[in-house]
C-alpha positions in Angstrom: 0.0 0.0 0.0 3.1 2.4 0.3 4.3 2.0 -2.8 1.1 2.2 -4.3 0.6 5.5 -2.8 4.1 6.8 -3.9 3.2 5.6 -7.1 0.0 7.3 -7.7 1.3 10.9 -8.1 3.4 9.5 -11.1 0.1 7.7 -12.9 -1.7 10.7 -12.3 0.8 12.9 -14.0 0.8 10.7 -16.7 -2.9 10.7 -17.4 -2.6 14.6 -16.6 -0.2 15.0 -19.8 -2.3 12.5 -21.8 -5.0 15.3 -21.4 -2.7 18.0 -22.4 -1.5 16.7 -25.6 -5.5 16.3 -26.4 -6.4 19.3 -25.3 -3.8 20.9 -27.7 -5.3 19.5 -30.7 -1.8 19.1 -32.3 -2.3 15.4 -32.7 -3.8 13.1 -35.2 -6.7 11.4 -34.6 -4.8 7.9 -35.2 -2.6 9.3 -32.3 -5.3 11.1 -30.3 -7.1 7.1 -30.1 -3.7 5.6 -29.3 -3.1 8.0 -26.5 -7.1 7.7 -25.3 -6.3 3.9 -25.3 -3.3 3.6 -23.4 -4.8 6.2 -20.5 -7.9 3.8 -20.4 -5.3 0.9 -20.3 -3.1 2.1 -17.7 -6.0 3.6 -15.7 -7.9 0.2 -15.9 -4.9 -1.8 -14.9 -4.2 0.7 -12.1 -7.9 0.5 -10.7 -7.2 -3.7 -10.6 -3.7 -3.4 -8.6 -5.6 -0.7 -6.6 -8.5 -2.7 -5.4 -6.2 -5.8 -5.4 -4.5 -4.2 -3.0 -7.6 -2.9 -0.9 -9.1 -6.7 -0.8 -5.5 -8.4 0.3 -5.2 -5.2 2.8 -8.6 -6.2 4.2 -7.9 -9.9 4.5 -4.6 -9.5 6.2 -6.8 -7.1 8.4 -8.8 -10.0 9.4 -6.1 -12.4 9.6 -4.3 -9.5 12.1 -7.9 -9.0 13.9 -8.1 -13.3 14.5 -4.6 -13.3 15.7 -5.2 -10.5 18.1 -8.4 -12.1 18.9 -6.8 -15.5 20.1 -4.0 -13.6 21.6 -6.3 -11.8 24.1 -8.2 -15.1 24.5 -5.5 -17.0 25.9 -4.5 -14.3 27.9 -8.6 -14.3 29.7 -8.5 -17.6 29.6 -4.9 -18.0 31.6 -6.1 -14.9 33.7 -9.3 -17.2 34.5 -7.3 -20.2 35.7 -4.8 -18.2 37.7 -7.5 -16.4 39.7 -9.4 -19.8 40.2 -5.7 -21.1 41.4 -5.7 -17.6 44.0 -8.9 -18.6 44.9 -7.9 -22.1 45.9 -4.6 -21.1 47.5 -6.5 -17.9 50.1 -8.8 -20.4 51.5 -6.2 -23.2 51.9 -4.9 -23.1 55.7 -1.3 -22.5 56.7 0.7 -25.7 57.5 1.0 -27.2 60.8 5.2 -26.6 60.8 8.1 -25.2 59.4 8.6 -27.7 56.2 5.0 -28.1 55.3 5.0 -23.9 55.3 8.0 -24.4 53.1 6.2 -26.4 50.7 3.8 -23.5 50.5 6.3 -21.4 49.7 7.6 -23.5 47.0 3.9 -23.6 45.6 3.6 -20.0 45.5 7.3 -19.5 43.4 5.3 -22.1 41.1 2.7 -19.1 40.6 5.5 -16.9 40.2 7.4 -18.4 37.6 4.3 -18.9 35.8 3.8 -15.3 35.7 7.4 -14.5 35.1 6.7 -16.6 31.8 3.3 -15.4 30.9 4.7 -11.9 31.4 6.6 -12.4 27.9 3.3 -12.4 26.1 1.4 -9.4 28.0 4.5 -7.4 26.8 4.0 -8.6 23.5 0.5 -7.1 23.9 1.5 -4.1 24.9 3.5 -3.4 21.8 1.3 -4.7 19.3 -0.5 -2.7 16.3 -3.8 -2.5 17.2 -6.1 -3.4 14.1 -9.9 -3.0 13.7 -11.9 -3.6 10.4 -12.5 -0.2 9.2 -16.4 -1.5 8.7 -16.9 -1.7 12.0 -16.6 2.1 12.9 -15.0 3.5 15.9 -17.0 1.0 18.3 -15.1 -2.0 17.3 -11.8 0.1 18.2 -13.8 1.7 21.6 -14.8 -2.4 22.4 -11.1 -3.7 21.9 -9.6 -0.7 24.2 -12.2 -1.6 27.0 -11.0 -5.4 26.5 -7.3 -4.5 26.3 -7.7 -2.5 29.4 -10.2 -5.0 31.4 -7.6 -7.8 31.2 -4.3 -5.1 32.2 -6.5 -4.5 35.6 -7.0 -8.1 35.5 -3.3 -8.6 34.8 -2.0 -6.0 37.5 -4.6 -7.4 40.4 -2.6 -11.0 39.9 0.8 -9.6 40.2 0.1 -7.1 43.0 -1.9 -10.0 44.9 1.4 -12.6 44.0 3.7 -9.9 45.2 2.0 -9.1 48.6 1.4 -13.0 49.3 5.3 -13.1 49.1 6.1 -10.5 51.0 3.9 -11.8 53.8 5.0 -15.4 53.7 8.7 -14.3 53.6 7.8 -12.3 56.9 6.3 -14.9 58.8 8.5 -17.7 57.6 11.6 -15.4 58.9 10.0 -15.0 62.2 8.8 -18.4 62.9 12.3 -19.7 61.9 13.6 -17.1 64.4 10.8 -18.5 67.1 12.4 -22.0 67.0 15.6 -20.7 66.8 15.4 -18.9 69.9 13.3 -21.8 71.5 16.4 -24.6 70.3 18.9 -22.2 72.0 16.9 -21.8 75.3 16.6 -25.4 75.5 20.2 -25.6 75.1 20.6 -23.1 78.3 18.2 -25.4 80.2 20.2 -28.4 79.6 23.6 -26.8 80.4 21.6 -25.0 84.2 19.8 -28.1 84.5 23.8 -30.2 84.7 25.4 -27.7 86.1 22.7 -27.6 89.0 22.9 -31.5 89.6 26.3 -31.0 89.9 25.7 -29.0 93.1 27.1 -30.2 96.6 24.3 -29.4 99.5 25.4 -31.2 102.0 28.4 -33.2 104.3 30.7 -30.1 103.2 34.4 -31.7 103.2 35.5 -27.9 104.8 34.6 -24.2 104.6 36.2 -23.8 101.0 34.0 -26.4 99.4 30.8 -24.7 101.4 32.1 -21.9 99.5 32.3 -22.9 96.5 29.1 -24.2 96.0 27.6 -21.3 97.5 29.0 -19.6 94.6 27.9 -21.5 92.0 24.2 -21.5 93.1 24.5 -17.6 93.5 26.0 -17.8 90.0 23.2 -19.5 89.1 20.8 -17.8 90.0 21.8 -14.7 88.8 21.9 -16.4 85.3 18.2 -17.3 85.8 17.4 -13.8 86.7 19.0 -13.1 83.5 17.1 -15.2 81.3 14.1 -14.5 82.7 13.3 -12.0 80.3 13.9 -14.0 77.2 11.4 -16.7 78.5 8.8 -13.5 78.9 10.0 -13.0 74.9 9.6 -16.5 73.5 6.4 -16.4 74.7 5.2 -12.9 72.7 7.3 -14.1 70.2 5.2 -17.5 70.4 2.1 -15.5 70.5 3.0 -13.0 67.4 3.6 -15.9 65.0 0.5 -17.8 66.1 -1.8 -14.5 65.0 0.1 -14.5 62.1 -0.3 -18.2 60.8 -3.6 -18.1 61.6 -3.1 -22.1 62.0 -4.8 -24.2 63.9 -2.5 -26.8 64.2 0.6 -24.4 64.2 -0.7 -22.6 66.9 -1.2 -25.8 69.1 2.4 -26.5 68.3 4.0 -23.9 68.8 1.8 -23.5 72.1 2.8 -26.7 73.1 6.8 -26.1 72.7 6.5 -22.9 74.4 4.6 -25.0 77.7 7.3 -27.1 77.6 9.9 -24.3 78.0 8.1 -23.0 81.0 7.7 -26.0 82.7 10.9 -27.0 82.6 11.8 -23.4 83.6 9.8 -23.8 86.4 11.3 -27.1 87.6 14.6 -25.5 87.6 13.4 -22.7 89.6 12.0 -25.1 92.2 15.1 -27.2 92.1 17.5 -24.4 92.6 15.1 -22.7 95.6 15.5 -26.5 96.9 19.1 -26.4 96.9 19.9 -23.0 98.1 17.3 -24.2 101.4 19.4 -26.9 102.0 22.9 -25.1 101.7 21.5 -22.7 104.0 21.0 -25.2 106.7 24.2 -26.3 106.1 26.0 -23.4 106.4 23.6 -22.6 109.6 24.6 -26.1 111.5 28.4 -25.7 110.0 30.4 -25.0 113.1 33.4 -22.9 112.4 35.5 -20.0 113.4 33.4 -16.4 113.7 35.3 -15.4 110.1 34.2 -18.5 108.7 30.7 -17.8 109.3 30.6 -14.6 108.8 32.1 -15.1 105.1 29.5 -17.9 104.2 26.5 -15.7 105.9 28.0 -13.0 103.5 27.3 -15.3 100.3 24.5 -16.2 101.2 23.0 -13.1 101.3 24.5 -12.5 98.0 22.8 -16.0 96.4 19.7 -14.4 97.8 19.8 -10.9 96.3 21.2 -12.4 92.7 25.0 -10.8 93.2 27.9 -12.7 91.8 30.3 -12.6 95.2 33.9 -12.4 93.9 35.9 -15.3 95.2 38.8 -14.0 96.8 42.4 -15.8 96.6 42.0 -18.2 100.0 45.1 -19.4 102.1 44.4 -22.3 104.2 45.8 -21.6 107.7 44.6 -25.0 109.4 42.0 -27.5 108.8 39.1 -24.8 110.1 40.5 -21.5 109.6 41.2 -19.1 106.8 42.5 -15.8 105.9 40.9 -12.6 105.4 39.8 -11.7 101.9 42.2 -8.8 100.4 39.8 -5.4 100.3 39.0 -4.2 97.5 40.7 -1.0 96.0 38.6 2.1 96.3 38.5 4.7 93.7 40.2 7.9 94.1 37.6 9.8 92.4 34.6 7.7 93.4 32.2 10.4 92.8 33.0 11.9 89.9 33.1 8.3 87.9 29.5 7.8 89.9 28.3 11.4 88.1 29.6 10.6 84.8 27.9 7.5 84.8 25.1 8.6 85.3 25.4 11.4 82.6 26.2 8.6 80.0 23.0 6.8 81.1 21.1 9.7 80.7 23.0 10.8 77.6 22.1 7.2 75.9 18.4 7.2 77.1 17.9 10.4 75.7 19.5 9.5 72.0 17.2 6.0 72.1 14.3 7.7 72.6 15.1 10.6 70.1 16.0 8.0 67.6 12.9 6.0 68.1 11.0 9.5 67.6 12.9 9.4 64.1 11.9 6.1 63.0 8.5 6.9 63.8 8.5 10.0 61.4 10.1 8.4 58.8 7.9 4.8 59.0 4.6 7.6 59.0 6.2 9.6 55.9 6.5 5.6 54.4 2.9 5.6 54.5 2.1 8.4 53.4 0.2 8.7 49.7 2.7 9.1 47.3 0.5 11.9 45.5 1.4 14.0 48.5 3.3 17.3 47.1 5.6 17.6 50.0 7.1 14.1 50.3 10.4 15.8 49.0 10.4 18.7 51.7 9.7 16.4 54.8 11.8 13.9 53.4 14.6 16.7 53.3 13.7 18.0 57.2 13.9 14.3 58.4 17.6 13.9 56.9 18.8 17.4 58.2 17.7 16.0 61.7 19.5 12.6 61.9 22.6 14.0 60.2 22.6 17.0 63.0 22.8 13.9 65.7 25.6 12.0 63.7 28.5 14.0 65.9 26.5 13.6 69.1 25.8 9.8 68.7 29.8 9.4 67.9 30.9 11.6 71.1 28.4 9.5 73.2 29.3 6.6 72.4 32.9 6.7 72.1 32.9 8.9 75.6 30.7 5.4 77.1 33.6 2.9 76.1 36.4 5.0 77.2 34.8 5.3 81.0 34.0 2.0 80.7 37.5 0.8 81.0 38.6 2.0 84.5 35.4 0.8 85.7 36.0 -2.8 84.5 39.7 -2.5 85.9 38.1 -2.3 89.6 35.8 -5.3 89.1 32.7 -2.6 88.3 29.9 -4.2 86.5 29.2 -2.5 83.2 26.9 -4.4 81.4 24.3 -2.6 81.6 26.3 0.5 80.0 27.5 -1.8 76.9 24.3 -3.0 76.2 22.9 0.9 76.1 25.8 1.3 73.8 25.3 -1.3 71.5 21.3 -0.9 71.5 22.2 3.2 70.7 24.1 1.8 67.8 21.9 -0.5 66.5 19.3 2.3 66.4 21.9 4.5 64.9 22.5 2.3 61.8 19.0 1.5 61.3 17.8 4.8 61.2 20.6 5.6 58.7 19.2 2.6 56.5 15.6 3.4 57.1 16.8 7.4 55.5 18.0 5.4 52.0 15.2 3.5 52.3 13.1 6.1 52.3 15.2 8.6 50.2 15.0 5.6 47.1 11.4 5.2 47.7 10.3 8.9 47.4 12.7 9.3 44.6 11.0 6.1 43.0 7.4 7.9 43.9 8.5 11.1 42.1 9.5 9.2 38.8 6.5 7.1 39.0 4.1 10.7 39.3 6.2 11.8 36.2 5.6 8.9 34.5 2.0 9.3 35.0 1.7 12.7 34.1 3.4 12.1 30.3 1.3 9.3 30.3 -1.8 11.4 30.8 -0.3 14.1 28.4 0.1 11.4 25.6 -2.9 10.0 26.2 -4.8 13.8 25.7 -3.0 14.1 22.7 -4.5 10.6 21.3 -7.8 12.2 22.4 -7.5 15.2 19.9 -6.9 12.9 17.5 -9.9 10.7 18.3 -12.1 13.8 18.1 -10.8 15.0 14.6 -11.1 11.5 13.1 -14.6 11.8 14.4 -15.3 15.3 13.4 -13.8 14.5 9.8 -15.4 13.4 6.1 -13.2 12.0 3.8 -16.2 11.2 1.5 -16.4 14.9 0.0 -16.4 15.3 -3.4 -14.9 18.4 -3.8 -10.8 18.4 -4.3 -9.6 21.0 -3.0 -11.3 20.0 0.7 -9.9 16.9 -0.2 -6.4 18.3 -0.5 -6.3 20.5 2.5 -7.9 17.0 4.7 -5.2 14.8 3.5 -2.3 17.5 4.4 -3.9 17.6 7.8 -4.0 14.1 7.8 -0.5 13.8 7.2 0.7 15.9 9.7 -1.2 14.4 12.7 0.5 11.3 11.6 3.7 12.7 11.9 2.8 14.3 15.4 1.5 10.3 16.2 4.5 8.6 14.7 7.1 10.9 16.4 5.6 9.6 19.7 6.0 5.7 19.0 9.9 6.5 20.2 8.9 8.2 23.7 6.2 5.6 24.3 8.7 2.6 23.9 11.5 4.4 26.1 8.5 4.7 28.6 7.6 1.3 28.4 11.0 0.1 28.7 11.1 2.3 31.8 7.8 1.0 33.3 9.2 -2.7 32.7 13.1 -1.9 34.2 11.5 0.1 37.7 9.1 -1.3 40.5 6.2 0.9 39.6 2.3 0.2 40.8 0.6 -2.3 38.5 -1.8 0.3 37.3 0.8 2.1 35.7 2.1 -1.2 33.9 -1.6 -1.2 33.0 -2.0 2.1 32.0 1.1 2.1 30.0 -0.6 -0.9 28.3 -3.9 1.0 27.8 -2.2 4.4 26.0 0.4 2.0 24.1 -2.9 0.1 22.5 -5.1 3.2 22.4 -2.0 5.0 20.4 -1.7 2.2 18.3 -5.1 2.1 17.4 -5.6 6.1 16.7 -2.4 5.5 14.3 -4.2 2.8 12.2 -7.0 5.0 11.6 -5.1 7.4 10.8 -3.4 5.3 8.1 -7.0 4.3 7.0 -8.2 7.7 6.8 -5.3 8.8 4.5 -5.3 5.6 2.8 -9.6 6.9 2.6 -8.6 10.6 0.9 -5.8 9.0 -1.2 -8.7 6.6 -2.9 -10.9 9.9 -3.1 -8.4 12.3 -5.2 -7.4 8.5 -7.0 -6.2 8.7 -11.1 -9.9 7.7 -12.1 -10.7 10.9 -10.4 -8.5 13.1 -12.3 -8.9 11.3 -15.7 -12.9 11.8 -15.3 -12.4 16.0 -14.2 -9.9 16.2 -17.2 -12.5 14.1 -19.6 -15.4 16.4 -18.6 -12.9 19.7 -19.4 -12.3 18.0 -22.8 -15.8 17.2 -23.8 -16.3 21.0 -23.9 -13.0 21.7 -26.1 -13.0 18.7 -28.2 -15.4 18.2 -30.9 -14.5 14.8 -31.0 -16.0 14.1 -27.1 -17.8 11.2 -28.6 -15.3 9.1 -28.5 -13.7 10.3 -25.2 -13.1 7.6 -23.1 
């Protein structure tokens, strides 16, 4: 059909100059029939290639309209199955333990490769030509961009449900993994204070350093307890968290069930190691033994009792019932002042914790916040202007907590509670600093998305214009010169259409190389097919005009010229 229509300038010159020579009247009238014959030749055979042409153009059309057909068959009929398949896997309960939720897992990368590999075609969709039988007016085209953009919502609720279901079965998988982590490594703690308590002498002492010495190991012991008392408390809201979030029956009673069995055997170790401590007691209190003796094992005993490790003190055995007196400790020099700047740091580190937990709060609340919002960039700027104004204090804090922590370990000073302030400061410290790239790459992803969007909606008004003057437009007018000015018009909307093809693709390939919201993978679908479309009837229309100002049209205005010159008209052809 392009070459037909770059050819149809030349026939109609031709036939134009046949005209001429007629209308000159310089010709015989053996030549005059010879030239009348060969314009009725070549304008009959052009007229056969012409509508040749038209008929093959219109069964390729339907060829191209069957294929499309079938295409966005398959596609409704795969969409179909899948969501019957969604269906199936929501009301299917969560397994009962770790490797049947595994399997589930595995069942849903199934879904996800198939999408992966259906995805192939749906792009193929989105680049394709749409073609409509020119017959069937603009509601075939209207009908086939309300299908096209049906199945893209379609399309983008499978892949946005697929996505989420992954997200959520990652999260609970990591947790519950974590659970039984946690509940393998308590047991482990049980075993070890369970064997080191059975290993525990509470009676017929052979002398006062053996009364000692087990007095220190049950006050060792129980401080561990008091310790770990607060990851029992955890493993059971931990327990109780991934229970909600299974939603499983069977899990629940499981995981239920482990967690009983942690705190019963928790509780027999508590009762075994109040048993014990009774019966050293009344050991140490029927011991007979020098005053310093007594007063030494009263001393740890007290200490068992309030959960303080007693430091043993190097012991030098003066007789079978008598010992030396434990060295004194050192005191500080500057007591006081190490007691103020301790408690400085505390209150340094409890203030930065709870400014940084402030910070996360803003920044998980400006997460969720719609991404149409106008000022995501501005708070998004205030937020990083505040956590890089704390950077120099959380360094100075810090650092300043594990230099003082030094001399205090020196003179046997327990600082654990300092480190752990330390480290947890830290902690919050480098998640903040992720959750600020987190959230810088997701606004910056929101603002490319909104300007994807908004050329999408320009390109898509554009198409619109072009709609309404295909609409507004006859190319069945008789008179040429109207004919003339429609098909320039013509031409130059499809130069403004065809000059878009490029920008669409680069935004397509953009759409497909980002994580952008399915609707905008099915809008971008929509306004590729709707541009594809207004291009074809473009085409058609100048195709339309072209057949209009055709050579059979010029020969009959130049015959109808020459039947008022020639006196020969008669035999005009």
């Amino acid at each position: 059909m392009m070459e037909l229509t770059a050819h149809q300038s030349s026939v109609g010159n031709v036939l134009q100059v046949g005209n001429q020579l007629i209308s000159q009247g310089n010709l015989t009238e053996e030549e005059e029939d010879e030239i009348r014959e060969q314009m009725t030749l070549l304008n009959s055979r052009w007229e056969n290639i012409r509508v040749v042409s038209m008929d093959r153009q219109a069964r390729l059309h339907e060829v191209l309209m069957d294929l499309q057909q079938q295409q966005l068959q398959q596609l409704s009929d795969w969409l179909t199955k899948t969501e019957e398949r969604i269906r199936k896997m929501e009301i299917e309960p969560m397994a009962g333990d770790v490797e049947g939720y595994k399997a589930q897992i595995e069942q849903h990368k199934g879904l996800q490769n198939d999408l992966e590999a259906e995805q192939v075609k749906v792009n193929s969709l989105t680049h394709m030509v749409v073609v409509v039988d020119e017959n069937s007016g603009e509601s075939a085209t209207a009908a086939l961009e309300d299908q096209l953009q049906s199945l893209g919502e379609r399309w983008a609720a499978v892949c946005r449900w697929t996505e989420e279901r992954w997200h959520k079965l990652q999260d609970i998988l990591l947790v519950w993994q974590q659970l039984l982590e946690d509940q393998s490594l308590f047991q482990v703690w049980l075993t070890e204070k369970e064997a080191a308590l059975g290993e525990v002498q509470t009676n017929a002492f052979k002398d006062p350093g053996e009364m000692n010495a087990n007095v220190r190991r049950l006050a060792l012991l129980k401080e561990d307890m008091e310790k770990k008392r607060r990851t029992l408390d955890q493993l059971r809201d931990a327990g109780q968290d991934v229970r909600s979030l299974l939603r499983s029956a069977e899990a629940g009673a499981r995981i239920e069930g482990d967690t009983e069995e942690l705190t019963q055997r928790w509780d027999n170790l508590v009762q075994r190691l109040e048993d014990c401590s009774y019966q050293v007691t009344e050991a140490v209190t029927k011991a007979s033994g020098m005053a310093q003796i007594e007063e030494r094992v009263a001393m740890e005993t007290v200490v068992m009792e309030t959960v303080a490790v007693a430091a043993a003190q190097p012991e030098k055995v003066l007789d079978d019932q008598e010992l030396a007196p434990p060295t004194p400790p050192k005191r500080r020099l500057v007591e006081t002042d190490e007691s103020e700047l301790r408690g400085g740091l505390e209150s340094d580190l409890s203030d930065l914790l709870r400014w940084l937990n402030t910070w996360k709060v803003s920044a998980q609340t400006l997460a969720s916040t719609d991404p149409e919002n106008p000022d995501l960039q501005e708070k998004l700027q205030a937020l990083e202007a505040q956590l890089l104004s704390k950077e120099a204090q959380v360094g100075q804090v810090t650092q300043g907590g594990r230099h003082l922590m030094e001399p205090l370990e020196k003179e046997g000073v327990s600082v654990d509670s300092i480190r752990c302030d330390i480290d947890v400061v830290e902690a919050e410290w480098e998640g903040c600093v992720s959750e600020l790239k987190a959230l810088c790459d997701w606004v910056q992803a929101q603002t490319r998305v909104r300007s994807l969007c908004s050329e999408l909606a320009a390109v898509d008004k554009v198409l619109g214009e072009q709609d309404q003057w295909l609409s507004g437009t006859d190319s069945t007018r008789s008179d040429e010169a109207a004919l003339r000015t429609l098909r320039t018009e013509c031409q130059s909307r499809l130069a403004q259409l065809t000059a878009l093809s490029p920008r669409l693709d680069q935004l397509s390939a953009e759409v497909e190389s980002i994580d952008v919201p399915p609707t905008l993978t099915a809008n971008m679908a929509t306004v590729s097919a709707h541009q594809a479309s207004t291009l074809q009837q473009l085409q058609t229309r100048e195709q339309e005009i072209n057949a209009g100002m055709g050579p059979q049209h010029c020969f009959n205005i130049y015959s109808k010229s020459m039947q008022g010159l020639d006196p020969c008209s008669d035999n005009t052809v």
